[in-house]
C-alpha positions in Angstrom: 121.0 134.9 180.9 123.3 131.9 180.0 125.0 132.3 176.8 126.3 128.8 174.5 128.2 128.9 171.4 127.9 126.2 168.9 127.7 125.3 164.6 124.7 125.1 164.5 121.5 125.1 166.1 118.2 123.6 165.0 114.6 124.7 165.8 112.6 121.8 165.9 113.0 117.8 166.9 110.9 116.3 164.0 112.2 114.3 161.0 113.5 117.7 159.8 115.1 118.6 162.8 116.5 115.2 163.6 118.0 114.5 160.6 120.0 117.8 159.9 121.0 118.0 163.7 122.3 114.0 163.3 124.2 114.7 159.9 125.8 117.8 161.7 127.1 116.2 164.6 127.9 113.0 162.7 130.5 115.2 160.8 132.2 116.7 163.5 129.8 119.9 164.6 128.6 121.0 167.9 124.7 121.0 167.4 122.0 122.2 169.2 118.4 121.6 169.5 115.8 123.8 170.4 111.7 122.2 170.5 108.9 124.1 172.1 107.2 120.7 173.9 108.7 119.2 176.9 109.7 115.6 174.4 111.7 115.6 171.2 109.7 113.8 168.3 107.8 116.9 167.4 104.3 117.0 165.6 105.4 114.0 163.2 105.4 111.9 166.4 103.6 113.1 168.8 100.2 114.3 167.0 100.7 113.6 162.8 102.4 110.5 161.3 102.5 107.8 164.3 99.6 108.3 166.4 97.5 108.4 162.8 99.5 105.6 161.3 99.4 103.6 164.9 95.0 104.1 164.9 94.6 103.1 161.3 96.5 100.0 162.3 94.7 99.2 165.6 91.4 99.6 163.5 92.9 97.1 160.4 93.1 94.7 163.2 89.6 95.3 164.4 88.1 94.9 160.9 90.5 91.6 160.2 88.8 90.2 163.1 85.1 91.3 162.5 85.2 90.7 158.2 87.2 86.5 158.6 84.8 83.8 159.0 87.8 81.9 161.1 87.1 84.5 164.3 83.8 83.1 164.4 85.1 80.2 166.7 86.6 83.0 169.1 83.6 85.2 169.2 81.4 87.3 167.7 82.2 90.7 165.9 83.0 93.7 168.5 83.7 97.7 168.3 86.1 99.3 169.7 85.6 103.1 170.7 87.7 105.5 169.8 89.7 106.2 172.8 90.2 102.3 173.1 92.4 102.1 169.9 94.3 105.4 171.1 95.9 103.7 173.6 98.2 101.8 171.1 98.8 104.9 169.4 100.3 106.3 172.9 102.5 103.4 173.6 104.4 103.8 170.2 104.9 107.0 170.8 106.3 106.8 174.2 108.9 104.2 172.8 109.5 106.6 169.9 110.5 109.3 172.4 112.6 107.0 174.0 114.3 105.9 171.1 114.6 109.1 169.8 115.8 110.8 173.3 118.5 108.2 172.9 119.7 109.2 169.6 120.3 112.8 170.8 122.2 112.0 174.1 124.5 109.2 172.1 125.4 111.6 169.7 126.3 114.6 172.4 123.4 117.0 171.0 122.2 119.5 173.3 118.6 119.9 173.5 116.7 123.0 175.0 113.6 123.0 175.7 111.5 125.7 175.0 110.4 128.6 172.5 112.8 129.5 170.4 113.3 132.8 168.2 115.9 135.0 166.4 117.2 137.5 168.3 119.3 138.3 164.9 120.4 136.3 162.4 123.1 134.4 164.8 121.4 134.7 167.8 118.5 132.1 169.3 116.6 133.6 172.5 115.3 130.1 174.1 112.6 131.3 177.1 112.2 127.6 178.6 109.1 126.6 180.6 109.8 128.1 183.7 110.4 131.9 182.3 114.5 131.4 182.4 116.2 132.6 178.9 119.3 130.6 177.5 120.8 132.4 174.8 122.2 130.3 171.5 125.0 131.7 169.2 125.1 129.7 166.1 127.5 129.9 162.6 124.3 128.2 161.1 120.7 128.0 162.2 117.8 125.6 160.6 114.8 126.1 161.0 112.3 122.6 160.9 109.4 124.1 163.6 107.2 122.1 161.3 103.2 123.0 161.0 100.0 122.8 162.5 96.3 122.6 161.2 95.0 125.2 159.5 92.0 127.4 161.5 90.4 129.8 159.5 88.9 132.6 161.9 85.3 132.0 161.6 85.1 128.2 162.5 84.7 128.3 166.5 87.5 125.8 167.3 86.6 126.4 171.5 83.5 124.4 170.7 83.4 120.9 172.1 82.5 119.0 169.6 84.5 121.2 166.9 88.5 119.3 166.2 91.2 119.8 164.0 93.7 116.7 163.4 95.8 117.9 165.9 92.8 118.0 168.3 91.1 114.9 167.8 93.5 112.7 169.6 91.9 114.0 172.8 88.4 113.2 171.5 86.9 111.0 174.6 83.8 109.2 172.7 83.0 107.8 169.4 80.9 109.3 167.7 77.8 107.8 165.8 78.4 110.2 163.0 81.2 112.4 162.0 82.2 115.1 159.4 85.3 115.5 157.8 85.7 118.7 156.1 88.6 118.6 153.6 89.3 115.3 151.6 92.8 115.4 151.5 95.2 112.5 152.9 94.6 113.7 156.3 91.0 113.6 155.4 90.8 110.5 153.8 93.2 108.6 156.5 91.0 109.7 159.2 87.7 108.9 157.0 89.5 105.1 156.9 90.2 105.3 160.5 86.6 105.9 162.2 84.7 104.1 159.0 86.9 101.5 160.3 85.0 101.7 163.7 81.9 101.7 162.6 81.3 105.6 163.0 78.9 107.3 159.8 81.1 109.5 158.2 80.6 112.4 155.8 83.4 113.4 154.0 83.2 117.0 152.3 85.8 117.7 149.1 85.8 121.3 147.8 87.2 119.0 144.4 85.7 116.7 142.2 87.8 114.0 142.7 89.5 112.4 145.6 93.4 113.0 145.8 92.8 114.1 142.4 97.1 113.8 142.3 96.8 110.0 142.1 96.5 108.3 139.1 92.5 108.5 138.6 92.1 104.6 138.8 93.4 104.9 141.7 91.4 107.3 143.0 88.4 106.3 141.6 89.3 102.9 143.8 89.8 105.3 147.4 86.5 106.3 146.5 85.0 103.0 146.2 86.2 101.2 149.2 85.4 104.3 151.4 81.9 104.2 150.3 81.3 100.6 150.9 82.5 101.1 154.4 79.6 103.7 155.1 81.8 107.0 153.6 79.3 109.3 152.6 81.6 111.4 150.0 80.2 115.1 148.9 82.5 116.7 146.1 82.3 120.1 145.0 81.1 121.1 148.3 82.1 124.6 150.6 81.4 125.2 154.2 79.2 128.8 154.4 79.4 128.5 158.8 80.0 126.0 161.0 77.3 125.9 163.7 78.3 124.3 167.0 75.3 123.5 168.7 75.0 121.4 172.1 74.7 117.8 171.1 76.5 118.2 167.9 77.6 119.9 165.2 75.6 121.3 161.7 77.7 122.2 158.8 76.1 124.8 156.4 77.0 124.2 152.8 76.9 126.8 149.9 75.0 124.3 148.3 72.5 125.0 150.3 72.9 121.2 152.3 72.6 121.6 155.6 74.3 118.3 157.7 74.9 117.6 161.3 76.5 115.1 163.0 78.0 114.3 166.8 81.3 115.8 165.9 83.2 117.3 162.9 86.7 116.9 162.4 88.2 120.0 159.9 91.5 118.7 157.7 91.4 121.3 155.3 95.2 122.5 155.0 98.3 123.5 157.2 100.1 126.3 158.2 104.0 127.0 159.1 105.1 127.0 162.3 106.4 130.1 162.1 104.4 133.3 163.7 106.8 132.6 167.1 109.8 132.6 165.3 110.6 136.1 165.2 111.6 136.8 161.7 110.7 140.2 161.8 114.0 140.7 163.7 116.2 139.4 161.0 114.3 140.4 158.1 112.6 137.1 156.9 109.0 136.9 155.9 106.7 133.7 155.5 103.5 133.7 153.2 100.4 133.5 153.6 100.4 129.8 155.1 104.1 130.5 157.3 106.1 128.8 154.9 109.4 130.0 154.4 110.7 130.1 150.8 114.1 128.3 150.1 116.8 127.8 147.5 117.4 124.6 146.1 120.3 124.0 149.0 117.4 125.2 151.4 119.2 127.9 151.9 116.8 131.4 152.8 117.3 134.5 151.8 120.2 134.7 154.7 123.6 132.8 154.0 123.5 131.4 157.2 120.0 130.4 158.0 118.2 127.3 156.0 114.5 125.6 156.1 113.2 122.1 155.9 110.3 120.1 156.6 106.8 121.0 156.8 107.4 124.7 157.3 108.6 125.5 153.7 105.6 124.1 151.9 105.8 121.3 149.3 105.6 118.0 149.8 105.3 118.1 153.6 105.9 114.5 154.2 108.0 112.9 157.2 109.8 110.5 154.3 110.9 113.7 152.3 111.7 116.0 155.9 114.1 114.2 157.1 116.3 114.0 153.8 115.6 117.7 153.3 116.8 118.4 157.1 120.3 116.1 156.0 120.8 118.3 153.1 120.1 121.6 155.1 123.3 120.8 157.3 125.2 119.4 154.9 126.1 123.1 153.6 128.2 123.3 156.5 130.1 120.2 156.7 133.1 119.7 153.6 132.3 117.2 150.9 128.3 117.5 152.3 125.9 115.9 150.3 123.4 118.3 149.3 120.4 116.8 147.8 116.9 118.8 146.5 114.9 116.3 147.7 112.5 115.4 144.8 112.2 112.1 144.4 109.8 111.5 146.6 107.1 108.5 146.5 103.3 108.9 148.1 102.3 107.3 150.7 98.8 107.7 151.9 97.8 105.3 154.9 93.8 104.7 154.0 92.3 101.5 154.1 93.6 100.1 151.8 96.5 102.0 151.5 98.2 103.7 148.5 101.5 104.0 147.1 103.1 105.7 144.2 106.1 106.9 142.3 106.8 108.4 139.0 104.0 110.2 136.0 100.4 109.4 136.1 98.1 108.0 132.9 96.7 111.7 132.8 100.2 113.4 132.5 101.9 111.2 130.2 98.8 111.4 127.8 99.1 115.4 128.2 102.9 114.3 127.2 101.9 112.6 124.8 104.6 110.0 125.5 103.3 106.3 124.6 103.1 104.3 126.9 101.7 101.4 128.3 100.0 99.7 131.1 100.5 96.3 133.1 98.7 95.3 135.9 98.8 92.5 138.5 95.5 92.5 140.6 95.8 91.2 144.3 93.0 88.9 144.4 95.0 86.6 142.2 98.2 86.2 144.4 98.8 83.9 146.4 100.4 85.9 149.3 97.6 88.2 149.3 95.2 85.3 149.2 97.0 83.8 152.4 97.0 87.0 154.2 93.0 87.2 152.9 93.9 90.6 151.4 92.3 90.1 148.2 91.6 93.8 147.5 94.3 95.9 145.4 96.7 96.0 142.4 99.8 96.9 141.3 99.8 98.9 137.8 103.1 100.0 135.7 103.4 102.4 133.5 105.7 101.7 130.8 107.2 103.3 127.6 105.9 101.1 124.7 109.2 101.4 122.9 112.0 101.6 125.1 110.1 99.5 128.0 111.3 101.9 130.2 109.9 102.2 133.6 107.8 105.7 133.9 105.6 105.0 136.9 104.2 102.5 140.0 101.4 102.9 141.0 100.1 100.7 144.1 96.9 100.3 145.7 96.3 97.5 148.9 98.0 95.5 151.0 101.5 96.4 152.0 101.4 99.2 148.9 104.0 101.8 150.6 106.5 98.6 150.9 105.8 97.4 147.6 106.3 100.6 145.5 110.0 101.0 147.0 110.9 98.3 144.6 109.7 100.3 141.7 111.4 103.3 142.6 114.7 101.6 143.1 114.4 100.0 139.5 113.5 103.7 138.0 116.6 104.8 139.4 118.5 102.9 137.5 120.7 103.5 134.1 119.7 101.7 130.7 118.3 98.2 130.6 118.2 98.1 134.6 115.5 100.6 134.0 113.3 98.8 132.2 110.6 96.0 132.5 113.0 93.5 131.2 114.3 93.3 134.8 111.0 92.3 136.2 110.8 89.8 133.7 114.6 88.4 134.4 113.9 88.6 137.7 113.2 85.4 140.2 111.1 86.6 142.9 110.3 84.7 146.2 107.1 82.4 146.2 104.4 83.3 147.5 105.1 87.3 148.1 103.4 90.3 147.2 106.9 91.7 145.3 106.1 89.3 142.7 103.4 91.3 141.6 106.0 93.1 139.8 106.7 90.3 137.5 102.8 89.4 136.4 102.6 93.4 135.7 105.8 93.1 133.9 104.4 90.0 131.9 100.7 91.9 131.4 102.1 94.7 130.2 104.5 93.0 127.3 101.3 91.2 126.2 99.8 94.8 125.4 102.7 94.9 123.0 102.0 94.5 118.9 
């Protein structure tokens, strides 16, 4: 058994893993990385964030084409099945393994293949595919093994036509109808996705509202646009059993509904990467989900050993993973900047897509701090009328005395670019905090960034 020494040594190759392994050997450490698949990237790359965010962009394409007049002169509407548009989703994640493959060797990290686990709290046992066992000594260990879909034990995931998000990018037809259990963002992305195709989709929320974290007008607009794209949404809804039968699946409700469909696709919830990692041997336990509680340093309950990403819970986005990851490592390096990553903006990649930062309507009227709305709907700029992306509007929220900014809130065309310019305004001190800058600004004709200044001007109309 080969034994290597080094600072520290990561578990895990996503945005986590990448980003406390870069900041560590960016300051001088000799890093480490351990991944269990034969590619770095890990689930963010190769089965989460880009092959989902790659289909939903193959299929915006495909409904440009079939919804604009112009096309006409081309040809006639067309689908696309499924596995078509998962072909573009496997080229950009073969250049992201490239890309990222190169970002380890330039900056001399070590990467091992394999399963890792704690042999004790300094000690990684690595048993690579082909049975050998490298041994890792570290000072400091992170772990970022990330998560996987959550299978509760009496849904028969062995049945063809049964997937979990993970699963369904190895789904070989398109369906004609399709449930989606869970209306989360994973469900509601992947409702956008094959609605997008033309596939019938029922979409089944234990809730009574869609992303009910979203500001409601918001999510009263999700709801809209998914139902006039043949989303069949069922709220308040529980699965009793899951009956796999041979051409198809039929979904028992408590209700008492019974619906079946070609194929049903379960997003409801994640669990921590975490029942491999032997914790038992150094004393750490996970929860009930295999998250791993942390400090504000994401620090465990061992000096030397510290979380990030997916696998300590909250708010399990790639965004807030990789900043998490930086400030994991950072407690070794002098002068490291250790950050508790909680500014963090949503992004949810439906269609349209969504984008916010800051309080909600609904919890700065349970505040009670006054505030006040401005708006700039889509349909009435000219970039989005150019880019015949009517649908959408930009709302801020707005303290009616001070002006300052207290929320952005997007929903359309480019709405995860758009709200960065929000959040960069909120971070500001005093009157470069307020909607005064929006109005003092000059924006670039025609863009969708100028939305921020018709809000601005809406919103100082409300005024009296």
């Amino acid at each position: 058994m080969a034994v290597y020494n080094y600072d520290v040594v990561v578990l895990g190759s996503g945005p986590a893993g990448e980003g406390a392994a870069m900041n560590a050997a960016k300051a001088g450490q000799k890093v480490a990385v351990v991944d269990s698949r034969r590619e770095v990237g890990g689930n963010c790359t190769h089965l989460g964030t880009i092959p989902s965010k790659a289909l939903r962009h193959s299929v915006r394409q495909i409904m440009q084409f079939n919804n604009n007049p112009m096309f006409r002169q081309i040809g006639e509407p067309r689908w696309f099945s499924f596995p078509d548009v998962l072909k573009s989703a496997e080229r950009v994640i073969a250049k992201q393994v490239t890309s990222r493959t190169g970002y380890y060797a330039r900056n001399r990290i070590d990467v091992f293949y394999g399963t890792g686990s704690f042999a004790d709290e300094r000690t990684i046992e690595v048993v690579c595919p082909n049975g050998a066992v490298e041994k890792l000594v570290a000072k400091q260990v992170i772990v970022a093994t990330g998560s996987r879909p959550y299978r509760p034990l009496d849904v028969d995931f062995n049945h063809p036509r049964v997937y979990d998000s993970d699963t369904i990018l190895h789904l070989s037809h398109t369906p004609r109808r399709l449930i989606i259990y869970g209306a989360g963002v994973i469900g509601c992305e992947y409702a956008s996705i094959f609605s997008g195709l033309g596939v019938l989709v029922d979409l089944i929320d234990n809730r009574d509202q869609l992303l009910s974290f979203l500001d409601a007008e918001i999510s009263d607009a999700l709801s809209y646009h998914l139902r006039t794209n043949n989303v069949l949404i069922r709220h308040n809804e529980e699965y009793e059993r899951i009956e796999g039968v041979e051409n198809g699946v039929v979904l028992h409700l408590k209700s008492g509904k019974k619906i079946k469909a070609d194929a049903l696709l379960w997003c409801n919830g994640r669990t921590g990467n975490t029942d491999q990692l032997g914790l038992e041997n150094i004393g750490l336990k996970a929860n009930g989900r295999g998250q791993i509680e942390v400090d504000q340093s994401y620090r465990t309950a061992l000096a030397n050993i510290y979380a990030a990403g997916d696998v300590i819970g909250w708010p399990s986005l790639a965004s807030a993973a990789y900043d998490q990851g930086r400030s994991a490592s950072s407690n070794l390096i002098e002068g490291g900047n250790i950050r508790f990553v909680d500014d963090v903006p949503t992004g949810i990649y439906t269609i349209p897509e969504i984008s916010s930062v800051g309080k909600n309507e609904r919890e700065l009227t349970q505040a009670k701090v006054p505030y006040e709305v401005g708006k700039a709907f889509f349909k009435g700029m000219a970039r989005a009328q150019i880019s015949n992306e009517p649908v959408g509007m930009l709302k801020i929220l707005f303290h009616r005395e001070t002006l300052q900014i207290l929320g952005v809130h997007c929903f359309g065309y480019q709405a995860s670019e758009i709200v960065h310019i929000g959040q960069a305004i909120m971070n500001q001190e005093g009157e470069a905090n307020t909607l005064n800058y929006f109005v003092n600004t000059t924006f670039n004709y025609p863009t969708m960034a100028e939305a921020y200044r018709v809000a601005a001007f809406d919103g100082l109309n409300r005024l009296f």
